[in-house]
Biopython code that builds the backbone (N, CA, C, O; Angstrom):
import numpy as np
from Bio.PDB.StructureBuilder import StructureBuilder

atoms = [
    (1, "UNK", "N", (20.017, -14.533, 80.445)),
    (1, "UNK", "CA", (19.832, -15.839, 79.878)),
    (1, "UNK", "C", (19.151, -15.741, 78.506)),
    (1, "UNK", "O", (19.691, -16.250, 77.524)),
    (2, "UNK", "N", (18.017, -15.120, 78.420)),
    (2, "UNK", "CA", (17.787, -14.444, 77.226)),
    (2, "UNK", "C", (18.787, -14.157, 75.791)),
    (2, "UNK", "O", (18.492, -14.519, 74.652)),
    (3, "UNK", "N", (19.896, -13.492, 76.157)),
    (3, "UNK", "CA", (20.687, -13.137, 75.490)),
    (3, "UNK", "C", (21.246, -14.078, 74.428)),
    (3, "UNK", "O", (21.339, -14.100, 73.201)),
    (4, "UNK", "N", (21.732, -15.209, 75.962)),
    (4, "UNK", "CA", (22.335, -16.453, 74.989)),
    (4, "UNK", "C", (21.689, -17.071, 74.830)),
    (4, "UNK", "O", (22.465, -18.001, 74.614)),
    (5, "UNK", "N", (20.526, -17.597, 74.685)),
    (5, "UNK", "CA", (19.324, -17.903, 73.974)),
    (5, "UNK", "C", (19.311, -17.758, 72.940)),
    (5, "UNK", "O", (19.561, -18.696, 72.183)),
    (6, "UNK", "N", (18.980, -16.374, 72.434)),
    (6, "UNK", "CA", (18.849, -15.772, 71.071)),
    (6, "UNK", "C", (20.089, -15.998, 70.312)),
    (6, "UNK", "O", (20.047, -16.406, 69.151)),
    (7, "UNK", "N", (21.405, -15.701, 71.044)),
    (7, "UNK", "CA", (22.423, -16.140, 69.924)),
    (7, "UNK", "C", (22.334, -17.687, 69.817)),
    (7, "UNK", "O", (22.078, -18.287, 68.773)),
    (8, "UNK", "N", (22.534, -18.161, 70.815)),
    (8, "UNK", "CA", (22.511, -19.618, 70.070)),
    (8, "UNK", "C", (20.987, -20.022, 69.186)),
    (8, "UNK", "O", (21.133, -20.883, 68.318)),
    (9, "UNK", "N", (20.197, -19.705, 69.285)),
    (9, "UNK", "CA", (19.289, -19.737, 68.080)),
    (9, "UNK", "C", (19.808, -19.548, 66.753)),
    (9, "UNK", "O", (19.843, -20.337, 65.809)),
    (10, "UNK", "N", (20.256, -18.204, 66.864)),
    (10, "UNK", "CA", (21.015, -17.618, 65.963)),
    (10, "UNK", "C", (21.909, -18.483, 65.001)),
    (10, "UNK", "O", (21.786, -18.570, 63.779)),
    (11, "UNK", "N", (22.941, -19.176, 65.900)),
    (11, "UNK", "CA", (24.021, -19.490, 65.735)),
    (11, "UNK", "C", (23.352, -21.056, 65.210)),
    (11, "UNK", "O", (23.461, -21.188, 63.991)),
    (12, "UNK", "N", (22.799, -22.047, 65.799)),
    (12, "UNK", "CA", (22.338, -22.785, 65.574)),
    (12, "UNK", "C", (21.070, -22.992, 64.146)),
    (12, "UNK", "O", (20.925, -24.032, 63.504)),
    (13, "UNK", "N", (20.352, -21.795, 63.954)),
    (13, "UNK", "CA", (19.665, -21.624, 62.588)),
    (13, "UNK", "C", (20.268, -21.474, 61.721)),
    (13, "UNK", "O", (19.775, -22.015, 60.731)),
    (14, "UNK", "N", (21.322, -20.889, 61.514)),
    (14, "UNK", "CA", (22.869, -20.531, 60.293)),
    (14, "UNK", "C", (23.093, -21.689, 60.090)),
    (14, "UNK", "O", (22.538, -22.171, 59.103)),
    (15, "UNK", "N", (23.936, -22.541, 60.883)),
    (15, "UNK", "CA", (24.378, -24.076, 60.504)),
    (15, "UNK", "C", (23.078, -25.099, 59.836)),
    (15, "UNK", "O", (23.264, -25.940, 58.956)),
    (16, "UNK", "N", (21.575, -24.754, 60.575)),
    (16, "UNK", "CA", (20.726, -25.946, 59.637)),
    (16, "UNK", "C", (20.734, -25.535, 58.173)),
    (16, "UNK", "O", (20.824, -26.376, 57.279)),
    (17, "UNK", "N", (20.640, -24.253, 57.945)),
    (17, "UNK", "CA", (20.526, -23.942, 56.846)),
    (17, "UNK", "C", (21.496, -23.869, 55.695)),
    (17, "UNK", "O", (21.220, -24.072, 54.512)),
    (18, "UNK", "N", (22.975, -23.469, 56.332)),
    (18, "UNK", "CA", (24.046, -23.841, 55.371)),
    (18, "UNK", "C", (23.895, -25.460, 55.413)),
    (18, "UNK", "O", (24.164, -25.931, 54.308)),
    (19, "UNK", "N", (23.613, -26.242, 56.180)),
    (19, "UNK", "CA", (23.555, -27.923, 56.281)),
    (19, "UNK", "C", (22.391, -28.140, 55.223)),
    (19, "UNK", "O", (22.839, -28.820, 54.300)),
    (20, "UNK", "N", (21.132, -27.826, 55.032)),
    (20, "UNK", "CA", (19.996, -27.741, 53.991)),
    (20, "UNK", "C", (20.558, -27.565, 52.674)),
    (20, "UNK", "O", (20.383, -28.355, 51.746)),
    (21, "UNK", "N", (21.200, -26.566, 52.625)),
    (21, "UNK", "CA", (21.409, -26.142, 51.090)),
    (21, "UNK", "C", (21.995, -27.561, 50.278)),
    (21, "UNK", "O", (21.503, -27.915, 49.207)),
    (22, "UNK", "N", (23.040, -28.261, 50.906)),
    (22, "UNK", "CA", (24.127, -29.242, 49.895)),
    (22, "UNK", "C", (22.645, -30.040, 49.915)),
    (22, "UNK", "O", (22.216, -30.248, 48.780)),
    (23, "UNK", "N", (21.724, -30.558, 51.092)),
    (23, "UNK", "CA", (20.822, -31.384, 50.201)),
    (23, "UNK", "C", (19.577, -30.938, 49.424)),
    (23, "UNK", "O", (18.868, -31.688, 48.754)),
    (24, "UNK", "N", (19.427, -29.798, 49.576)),
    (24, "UNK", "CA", (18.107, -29.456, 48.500)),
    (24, "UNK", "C", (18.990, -29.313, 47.329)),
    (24, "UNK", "O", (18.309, -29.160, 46.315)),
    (25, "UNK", "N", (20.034, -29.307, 47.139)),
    (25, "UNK", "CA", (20.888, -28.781, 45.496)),
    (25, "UNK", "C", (21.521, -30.152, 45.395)),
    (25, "UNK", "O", (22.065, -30.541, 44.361)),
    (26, "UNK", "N", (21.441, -30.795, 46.388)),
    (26, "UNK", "CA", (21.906, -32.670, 45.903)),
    (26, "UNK", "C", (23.704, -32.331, 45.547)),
    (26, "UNK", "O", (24.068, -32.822, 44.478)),
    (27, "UNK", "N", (24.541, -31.741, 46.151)),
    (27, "UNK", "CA", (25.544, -31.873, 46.405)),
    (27, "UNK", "C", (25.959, -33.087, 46.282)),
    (27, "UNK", "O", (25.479, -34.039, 46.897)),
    (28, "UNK", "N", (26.981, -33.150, 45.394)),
    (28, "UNK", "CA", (27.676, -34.769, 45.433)),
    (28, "UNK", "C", (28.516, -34.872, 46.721)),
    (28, "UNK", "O", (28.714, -36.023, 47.110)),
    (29, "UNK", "N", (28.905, -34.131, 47.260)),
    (29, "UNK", "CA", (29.814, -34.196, 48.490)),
    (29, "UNK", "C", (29.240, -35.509, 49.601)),
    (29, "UNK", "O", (29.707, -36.503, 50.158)),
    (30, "UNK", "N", (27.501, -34.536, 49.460)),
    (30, "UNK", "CA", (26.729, -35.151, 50.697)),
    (30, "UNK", "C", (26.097, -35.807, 50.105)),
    (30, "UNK", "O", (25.510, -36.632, 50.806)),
    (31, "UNK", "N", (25.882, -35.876, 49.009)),
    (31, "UNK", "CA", (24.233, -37.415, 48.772)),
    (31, "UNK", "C", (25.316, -38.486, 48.500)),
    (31, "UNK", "O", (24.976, -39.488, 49.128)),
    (32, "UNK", "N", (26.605, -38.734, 47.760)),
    (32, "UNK", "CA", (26.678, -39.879, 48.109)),
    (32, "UNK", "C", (27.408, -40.400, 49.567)),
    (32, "UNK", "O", (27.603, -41.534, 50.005)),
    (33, "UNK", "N", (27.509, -39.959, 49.745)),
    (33, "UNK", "CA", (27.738, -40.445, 51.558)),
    (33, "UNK", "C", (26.229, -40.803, 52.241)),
    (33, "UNK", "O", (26.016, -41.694, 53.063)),
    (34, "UNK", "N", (25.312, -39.926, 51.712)),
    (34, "UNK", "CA", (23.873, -40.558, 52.266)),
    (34, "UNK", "C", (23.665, -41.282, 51.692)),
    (34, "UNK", "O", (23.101, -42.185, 52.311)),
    (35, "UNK", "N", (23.848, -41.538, 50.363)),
    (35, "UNK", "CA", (23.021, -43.082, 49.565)),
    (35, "UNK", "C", (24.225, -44.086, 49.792)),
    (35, "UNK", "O", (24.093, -45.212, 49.311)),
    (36, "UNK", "N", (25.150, -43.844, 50.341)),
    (36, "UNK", "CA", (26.235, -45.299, 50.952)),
    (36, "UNK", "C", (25.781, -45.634, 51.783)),
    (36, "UNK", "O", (25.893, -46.851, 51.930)),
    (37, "UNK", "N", (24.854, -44.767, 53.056)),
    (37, "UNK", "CA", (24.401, -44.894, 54.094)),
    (37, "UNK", "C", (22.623, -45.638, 54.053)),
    (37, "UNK", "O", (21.880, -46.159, 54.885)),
    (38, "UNK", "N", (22.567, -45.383, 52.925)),
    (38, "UNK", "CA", (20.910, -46.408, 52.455)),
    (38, "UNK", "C", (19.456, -45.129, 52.081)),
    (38, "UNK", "O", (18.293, -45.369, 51.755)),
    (39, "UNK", "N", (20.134, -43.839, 52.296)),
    (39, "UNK", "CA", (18.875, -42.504, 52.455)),
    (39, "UNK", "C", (18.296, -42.293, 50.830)),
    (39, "UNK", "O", (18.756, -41.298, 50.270)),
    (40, "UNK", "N", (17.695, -42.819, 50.330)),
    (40, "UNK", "CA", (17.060, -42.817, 49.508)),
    (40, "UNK", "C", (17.016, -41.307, 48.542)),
    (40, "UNK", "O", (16.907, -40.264, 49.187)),
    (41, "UNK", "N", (17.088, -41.231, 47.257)),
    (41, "UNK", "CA", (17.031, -40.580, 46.891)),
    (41, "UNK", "C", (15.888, -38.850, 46.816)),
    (41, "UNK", "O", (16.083, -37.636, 46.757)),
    (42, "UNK", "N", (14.794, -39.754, 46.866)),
    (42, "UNK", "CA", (13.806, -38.562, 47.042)),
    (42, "UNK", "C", (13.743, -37.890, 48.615)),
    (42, "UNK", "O", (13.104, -36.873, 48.883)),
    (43, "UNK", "N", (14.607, -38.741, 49.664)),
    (43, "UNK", "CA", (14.347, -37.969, 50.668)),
    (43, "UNK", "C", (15.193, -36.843, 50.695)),
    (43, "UNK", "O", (15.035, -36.142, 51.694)),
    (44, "UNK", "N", (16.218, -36.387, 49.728)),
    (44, "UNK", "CA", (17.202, -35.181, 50.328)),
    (44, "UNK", "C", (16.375, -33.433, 50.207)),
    (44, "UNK", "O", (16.696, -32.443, 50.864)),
    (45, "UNK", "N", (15.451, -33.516, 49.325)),
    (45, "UNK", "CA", (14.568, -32.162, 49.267)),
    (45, "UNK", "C", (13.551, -32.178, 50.927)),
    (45, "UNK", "O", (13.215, -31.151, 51.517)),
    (46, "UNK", "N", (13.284, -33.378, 51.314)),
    (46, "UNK", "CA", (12.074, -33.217, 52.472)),
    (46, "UNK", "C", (13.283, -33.088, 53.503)),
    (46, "UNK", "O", (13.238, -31.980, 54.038)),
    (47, "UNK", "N", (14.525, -33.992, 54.030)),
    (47, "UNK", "CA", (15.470, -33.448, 54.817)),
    (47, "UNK", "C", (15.929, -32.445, 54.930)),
    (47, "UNK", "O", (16.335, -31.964, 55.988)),
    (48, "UNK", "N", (15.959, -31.692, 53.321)),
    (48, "UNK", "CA", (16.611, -30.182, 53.536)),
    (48, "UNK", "C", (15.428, -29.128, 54.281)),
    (48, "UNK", "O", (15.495, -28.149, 55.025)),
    (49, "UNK", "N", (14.309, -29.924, 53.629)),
    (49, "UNK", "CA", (13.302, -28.550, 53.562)),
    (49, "UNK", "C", (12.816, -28.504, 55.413)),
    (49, "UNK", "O", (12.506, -27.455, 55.978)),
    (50, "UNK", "N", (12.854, -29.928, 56.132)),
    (50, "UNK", "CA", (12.658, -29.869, 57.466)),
    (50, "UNK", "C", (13.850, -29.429, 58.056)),
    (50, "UNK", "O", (13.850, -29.516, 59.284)),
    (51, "UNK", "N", (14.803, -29.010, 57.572)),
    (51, "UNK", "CA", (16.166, -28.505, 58.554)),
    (51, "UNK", "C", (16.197, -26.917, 58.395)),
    (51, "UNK", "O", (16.923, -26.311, 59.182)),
    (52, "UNK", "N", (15.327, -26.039, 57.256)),
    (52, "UNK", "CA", (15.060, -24.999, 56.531)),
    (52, "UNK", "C", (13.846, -24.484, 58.006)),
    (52, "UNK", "O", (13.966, -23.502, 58.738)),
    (53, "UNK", "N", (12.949, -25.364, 58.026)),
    (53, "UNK", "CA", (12.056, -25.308, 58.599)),
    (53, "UNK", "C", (11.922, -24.925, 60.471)),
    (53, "UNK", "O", (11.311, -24.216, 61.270)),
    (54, "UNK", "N", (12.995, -25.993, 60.377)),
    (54, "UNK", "CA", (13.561, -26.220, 62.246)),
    (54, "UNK", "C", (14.054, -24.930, 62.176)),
    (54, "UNK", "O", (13.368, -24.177, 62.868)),
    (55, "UNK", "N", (15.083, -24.305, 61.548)),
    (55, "UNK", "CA", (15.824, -22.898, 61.459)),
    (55, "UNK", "C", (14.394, -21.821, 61.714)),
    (55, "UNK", "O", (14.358, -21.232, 62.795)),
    (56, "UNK", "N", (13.636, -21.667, 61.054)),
    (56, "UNK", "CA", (12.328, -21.156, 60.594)),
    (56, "UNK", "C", (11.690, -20.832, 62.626)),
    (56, "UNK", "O", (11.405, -19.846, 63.305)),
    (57, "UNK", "N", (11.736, -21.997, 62.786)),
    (57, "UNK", "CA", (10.774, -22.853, 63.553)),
    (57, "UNK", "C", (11.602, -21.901, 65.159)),
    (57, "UNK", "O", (11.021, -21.354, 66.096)),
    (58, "UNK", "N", (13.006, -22.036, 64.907)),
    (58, "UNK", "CA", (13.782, -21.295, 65.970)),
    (58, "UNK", "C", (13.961, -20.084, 66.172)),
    (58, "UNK", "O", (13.719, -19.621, 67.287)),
    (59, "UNK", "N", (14.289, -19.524, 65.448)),
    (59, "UNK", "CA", (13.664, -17.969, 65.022)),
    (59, "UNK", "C", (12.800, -17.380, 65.679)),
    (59, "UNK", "O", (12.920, -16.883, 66.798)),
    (60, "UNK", "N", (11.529, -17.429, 64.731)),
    (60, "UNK", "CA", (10.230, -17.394, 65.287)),
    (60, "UNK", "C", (10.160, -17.177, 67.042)),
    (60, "UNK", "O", (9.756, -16.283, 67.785)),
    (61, "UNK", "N", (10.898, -18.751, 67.252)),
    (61, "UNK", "CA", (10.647, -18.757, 69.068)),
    (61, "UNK", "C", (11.248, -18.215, 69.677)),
    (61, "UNK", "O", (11.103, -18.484, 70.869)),
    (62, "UNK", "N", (12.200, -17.222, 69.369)),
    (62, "UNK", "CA", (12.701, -16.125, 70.248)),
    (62, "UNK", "C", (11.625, -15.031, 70.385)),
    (62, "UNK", "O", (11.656, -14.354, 71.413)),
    (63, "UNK", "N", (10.746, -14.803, 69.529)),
    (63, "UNK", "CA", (9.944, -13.725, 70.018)),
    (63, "UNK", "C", (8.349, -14.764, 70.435)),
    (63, "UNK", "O", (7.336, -14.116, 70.698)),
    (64, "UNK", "N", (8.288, -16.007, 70.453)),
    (64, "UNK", "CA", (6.997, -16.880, 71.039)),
    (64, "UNK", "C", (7.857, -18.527, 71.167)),
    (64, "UNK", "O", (8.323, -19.427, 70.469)),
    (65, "UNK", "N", (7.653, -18.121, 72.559)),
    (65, "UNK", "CA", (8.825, -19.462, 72.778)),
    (65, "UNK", "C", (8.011, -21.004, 72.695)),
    (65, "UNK", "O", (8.499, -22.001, 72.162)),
    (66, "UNK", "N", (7.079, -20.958, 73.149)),
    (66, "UNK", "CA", (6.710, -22.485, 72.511)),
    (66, "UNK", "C", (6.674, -22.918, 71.173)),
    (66, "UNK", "O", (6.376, -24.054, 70.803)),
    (67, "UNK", "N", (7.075, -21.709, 70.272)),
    (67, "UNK", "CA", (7.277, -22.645, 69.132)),
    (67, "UNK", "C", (8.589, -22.932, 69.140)),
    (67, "UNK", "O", (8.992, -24.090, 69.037)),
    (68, "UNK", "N", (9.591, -21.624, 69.296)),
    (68, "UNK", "CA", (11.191, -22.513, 69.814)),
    (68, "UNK", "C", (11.723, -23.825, 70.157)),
    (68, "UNK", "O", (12.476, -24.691, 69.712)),
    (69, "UNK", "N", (10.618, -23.440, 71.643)),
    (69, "UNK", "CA", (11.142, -24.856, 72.309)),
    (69, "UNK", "C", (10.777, -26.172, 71.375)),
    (69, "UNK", "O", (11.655, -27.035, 71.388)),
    (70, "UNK", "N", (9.565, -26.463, 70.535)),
    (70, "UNK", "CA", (8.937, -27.204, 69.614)),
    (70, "UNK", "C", (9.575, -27.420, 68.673)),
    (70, "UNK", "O", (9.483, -28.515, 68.118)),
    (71, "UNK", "N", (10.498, -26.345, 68.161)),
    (71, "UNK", "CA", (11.536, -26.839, 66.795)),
    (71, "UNK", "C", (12.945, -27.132, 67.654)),
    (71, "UNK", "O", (13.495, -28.170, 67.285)),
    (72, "UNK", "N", (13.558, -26.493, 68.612)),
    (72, "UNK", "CA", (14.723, -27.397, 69.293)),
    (72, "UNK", "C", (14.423, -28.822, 69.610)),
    (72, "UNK", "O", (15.422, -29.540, 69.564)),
    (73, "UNK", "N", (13.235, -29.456, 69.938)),
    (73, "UNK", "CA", (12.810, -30.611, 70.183)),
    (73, "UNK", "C", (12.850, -31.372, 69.117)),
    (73, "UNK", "O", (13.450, -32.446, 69.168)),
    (74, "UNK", "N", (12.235, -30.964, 67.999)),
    (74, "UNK", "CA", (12.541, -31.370, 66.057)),
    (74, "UNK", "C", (13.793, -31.210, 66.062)),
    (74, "UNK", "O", (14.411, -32.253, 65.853)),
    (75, "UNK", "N", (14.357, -30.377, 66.208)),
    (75, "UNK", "CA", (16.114, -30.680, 65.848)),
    (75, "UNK", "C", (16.663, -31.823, 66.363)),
    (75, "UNK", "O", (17.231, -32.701, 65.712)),
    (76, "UNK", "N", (16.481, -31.794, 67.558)),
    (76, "UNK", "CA", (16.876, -32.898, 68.391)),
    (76, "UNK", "C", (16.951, -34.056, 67.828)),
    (76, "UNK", "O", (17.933, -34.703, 67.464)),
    (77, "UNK", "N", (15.558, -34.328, 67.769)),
    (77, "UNK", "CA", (14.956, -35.534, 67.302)),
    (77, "UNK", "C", (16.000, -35.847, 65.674)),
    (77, "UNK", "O", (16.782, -36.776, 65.473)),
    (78, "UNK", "N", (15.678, -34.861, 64.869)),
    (78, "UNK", "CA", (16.353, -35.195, 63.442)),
    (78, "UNK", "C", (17.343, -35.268, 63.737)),
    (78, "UNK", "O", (17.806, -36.253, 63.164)),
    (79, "UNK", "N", (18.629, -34.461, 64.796)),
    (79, "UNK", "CA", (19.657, -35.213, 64.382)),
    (79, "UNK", "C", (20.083, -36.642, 65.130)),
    (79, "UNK", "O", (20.984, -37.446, 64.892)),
    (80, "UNK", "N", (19.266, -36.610, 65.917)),
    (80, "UNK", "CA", (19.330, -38.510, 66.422)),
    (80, "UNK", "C", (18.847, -39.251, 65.409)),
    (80, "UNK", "O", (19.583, -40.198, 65.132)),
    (81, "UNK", "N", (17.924, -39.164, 64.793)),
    (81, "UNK", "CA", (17.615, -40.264, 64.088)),
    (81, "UNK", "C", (19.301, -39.831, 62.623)),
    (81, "UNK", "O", (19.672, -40.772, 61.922)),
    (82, "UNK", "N", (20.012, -38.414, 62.458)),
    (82, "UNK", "CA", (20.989, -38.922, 61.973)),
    (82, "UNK", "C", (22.031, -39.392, 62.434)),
    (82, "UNK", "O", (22.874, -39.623, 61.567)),
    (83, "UNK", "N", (22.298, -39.611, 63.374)),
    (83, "UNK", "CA", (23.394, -40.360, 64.438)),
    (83, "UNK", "C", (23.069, -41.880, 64.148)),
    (83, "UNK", "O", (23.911, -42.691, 63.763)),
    (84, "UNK", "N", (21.789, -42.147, 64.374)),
    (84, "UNK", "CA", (21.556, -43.649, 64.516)),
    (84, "UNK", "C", (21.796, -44.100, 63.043)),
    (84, "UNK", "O", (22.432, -45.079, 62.654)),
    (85, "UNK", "N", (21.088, -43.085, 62.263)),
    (85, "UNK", "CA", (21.268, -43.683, 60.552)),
    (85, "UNK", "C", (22.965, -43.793, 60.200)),
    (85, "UNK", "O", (23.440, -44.529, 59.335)),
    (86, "UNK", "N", (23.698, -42.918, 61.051)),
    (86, "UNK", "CA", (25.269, -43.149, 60.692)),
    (86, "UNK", "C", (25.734, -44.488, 61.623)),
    (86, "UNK", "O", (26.320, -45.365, 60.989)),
    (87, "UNK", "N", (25.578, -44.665, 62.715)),
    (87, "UNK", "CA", (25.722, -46.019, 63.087)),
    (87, "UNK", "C", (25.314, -47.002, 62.854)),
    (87, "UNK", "O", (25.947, -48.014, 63.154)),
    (88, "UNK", "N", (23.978, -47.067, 62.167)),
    (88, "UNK", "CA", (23.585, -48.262, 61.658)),
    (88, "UNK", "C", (24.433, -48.439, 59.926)),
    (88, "UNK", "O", (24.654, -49.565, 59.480)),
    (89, "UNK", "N", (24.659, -47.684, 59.456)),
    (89, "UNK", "CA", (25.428, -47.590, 58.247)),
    (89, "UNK", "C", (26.771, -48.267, 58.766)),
    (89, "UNK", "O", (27.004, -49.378, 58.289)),
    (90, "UNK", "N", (27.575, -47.816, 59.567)),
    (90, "UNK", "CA", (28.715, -48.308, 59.933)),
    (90, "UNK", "C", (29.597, -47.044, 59.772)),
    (90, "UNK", "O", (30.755, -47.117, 59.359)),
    (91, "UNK", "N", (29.008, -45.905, 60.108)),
    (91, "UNK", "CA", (29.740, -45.033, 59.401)),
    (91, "UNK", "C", (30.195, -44.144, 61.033)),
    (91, "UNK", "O", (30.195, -42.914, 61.069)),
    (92, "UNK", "N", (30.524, -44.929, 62.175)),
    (92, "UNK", "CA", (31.067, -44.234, 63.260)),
    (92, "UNK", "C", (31.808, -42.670, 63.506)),
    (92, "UNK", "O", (31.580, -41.960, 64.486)),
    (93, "UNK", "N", (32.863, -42.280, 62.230)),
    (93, "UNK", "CA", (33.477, -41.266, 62.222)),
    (93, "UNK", "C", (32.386, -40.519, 62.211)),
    (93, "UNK", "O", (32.065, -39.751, 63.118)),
    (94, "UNK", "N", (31.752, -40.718, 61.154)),
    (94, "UNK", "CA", (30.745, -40.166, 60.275)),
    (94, "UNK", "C", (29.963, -39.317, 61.485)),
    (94, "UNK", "O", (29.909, -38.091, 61.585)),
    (95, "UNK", "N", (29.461, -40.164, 62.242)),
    (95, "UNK", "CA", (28.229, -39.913, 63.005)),
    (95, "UNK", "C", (29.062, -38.793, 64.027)),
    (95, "UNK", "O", (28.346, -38.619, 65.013)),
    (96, "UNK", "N", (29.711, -38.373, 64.080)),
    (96, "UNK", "CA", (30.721, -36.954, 64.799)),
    (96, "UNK", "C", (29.671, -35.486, 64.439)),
    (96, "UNK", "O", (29.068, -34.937, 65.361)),
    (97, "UNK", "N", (29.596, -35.105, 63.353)),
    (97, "UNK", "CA", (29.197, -34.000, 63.407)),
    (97, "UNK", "C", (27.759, -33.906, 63.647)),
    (97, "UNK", "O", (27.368, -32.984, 64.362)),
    (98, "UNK", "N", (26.754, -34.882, 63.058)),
    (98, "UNK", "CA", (25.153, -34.950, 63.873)),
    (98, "UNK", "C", (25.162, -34.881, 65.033)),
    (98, "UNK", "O", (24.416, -34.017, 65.493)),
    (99, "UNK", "N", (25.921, -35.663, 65.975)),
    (99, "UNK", "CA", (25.923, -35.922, 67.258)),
    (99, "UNK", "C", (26.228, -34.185, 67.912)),
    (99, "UNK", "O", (25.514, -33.752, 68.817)),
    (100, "UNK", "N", (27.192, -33.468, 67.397)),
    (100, "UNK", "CA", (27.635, -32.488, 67.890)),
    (100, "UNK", "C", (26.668, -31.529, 67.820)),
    (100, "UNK", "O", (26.272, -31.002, 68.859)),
    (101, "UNK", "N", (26.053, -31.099, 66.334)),
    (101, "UNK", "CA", (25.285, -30.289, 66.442)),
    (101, "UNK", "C", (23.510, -30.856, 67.321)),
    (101, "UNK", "O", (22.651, -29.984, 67.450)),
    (102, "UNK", "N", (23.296, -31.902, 67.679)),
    (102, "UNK", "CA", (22.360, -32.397, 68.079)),
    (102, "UNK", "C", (22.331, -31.828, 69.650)),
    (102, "UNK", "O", (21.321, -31.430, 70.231)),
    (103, "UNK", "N", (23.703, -31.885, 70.202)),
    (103, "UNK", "CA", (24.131, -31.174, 71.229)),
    (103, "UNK", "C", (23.734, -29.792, 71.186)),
    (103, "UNK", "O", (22.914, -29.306, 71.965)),
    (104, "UNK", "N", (24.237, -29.253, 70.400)),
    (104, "UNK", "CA", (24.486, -28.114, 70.239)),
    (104, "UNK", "C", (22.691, -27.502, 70.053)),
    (104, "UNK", "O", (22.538, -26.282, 70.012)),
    (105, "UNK", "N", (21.794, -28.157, 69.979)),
    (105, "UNK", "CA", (20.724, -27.719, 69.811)),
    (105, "UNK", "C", (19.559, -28.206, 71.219)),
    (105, "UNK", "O", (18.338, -28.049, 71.228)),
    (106, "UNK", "N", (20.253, -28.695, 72.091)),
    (106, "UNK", "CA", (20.167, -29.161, 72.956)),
    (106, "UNK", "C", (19.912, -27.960, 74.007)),
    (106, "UNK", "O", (18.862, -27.923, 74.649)),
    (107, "UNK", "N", (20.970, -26.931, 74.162)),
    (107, "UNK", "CA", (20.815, -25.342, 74.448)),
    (107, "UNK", "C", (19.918, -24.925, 74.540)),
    (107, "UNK", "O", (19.285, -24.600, 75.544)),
    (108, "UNK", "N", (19.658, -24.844, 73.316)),
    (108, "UNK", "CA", (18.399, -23.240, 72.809)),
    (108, "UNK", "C", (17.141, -24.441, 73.535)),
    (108, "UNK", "O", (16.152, -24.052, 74.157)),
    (109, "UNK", "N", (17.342, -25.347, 73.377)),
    (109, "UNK", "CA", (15.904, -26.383, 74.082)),
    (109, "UNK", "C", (15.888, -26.063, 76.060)),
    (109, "UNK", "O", (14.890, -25.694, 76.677)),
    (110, "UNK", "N", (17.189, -26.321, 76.643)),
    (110, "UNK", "CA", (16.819, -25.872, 77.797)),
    (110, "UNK", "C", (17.098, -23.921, 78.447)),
    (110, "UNK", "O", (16.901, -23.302, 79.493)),
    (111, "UNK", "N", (17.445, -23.730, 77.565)),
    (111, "UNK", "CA", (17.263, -22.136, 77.522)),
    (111, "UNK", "C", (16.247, -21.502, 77.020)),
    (111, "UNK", "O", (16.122, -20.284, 77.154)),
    (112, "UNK", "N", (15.398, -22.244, 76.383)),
    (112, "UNK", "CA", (13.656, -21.984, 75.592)),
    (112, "UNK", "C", (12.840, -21.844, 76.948)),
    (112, "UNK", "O", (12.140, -20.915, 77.352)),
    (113, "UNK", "N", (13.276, -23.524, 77.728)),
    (113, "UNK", "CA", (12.730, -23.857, 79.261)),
    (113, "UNK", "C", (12.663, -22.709, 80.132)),
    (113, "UNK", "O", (11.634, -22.237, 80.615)),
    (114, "UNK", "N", (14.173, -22.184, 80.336)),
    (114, "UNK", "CA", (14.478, -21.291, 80.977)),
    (114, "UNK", "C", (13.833, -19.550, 80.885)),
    (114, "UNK", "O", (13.527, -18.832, 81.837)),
    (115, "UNK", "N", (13.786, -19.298, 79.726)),
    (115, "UNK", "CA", (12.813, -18.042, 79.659)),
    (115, "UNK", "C", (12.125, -17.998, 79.214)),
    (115, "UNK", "O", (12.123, -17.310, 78.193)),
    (116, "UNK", "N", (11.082, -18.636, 79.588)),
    (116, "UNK", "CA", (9.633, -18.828, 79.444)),
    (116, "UNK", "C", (9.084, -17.888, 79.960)),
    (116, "UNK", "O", (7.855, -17.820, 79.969)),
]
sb = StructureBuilder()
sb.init_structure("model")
sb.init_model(0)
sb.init_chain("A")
sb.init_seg("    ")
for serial, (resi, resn, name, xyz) in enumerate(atoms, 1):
    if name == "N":
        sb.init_residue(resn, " ", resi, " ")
    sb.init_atom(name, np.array(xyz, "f"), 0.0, 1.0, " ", f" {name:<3s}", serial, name[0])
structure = sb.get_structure()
């Protein structure tokens, strides 16, 4: 159980961080789809830098798992509140890939549980 633990850490820290980069470099791809959605300009450096961080945060908790489990719980959390920010936008399609990886980080949270 261990095993897949660590990869999905793995696997799951790669994606926050390729996901970080378009907003700490303010990618036109992704900020204007966030400022259609109402996300304010100065927040895309503190979003990137807490998704930099959660990655950071997961890592780490493969070799001290309460901090793991503590940043899968932050993931969690951030990408619900981006699910809700895409539904309250109106942006339903939209809200597909937060939702997925929110899942997807959902794992390493009860596999953190698990090898404790």
């Amino acid at each position: 159980m261990f095993i897949a633990y660590a990869v999905l850490v793995v696997v799951l820290s790669l994606l926050l961080v390729f996901s970080a980069v378009p907003d700490i470099t303010r990618d036109p791809k992704i900020t204007e789809g966030l400022k259609a959605l109402g996300v304010p300009d100065s927040w895309f450096l503190p979003l990137g830098l807490v998704k930099i961080a959660g990655a950071l945060g997961l890592l780490v908790g493969i070799a001290y798992r309460p901090l793991g489990i503590a940043a899968a719980i932050g993931v969690v959390l951030y990408f619900l509140g981006a699910v809700i920010t895409h539904l309250r936008g109106g942006d339903k399609k939209g809200s597909a890939t937060p939702a997925a990886i929110m899942l997807l980080a959902v794992a390493p949270l009860v596999l953190g549980f698990a090898t404790v």
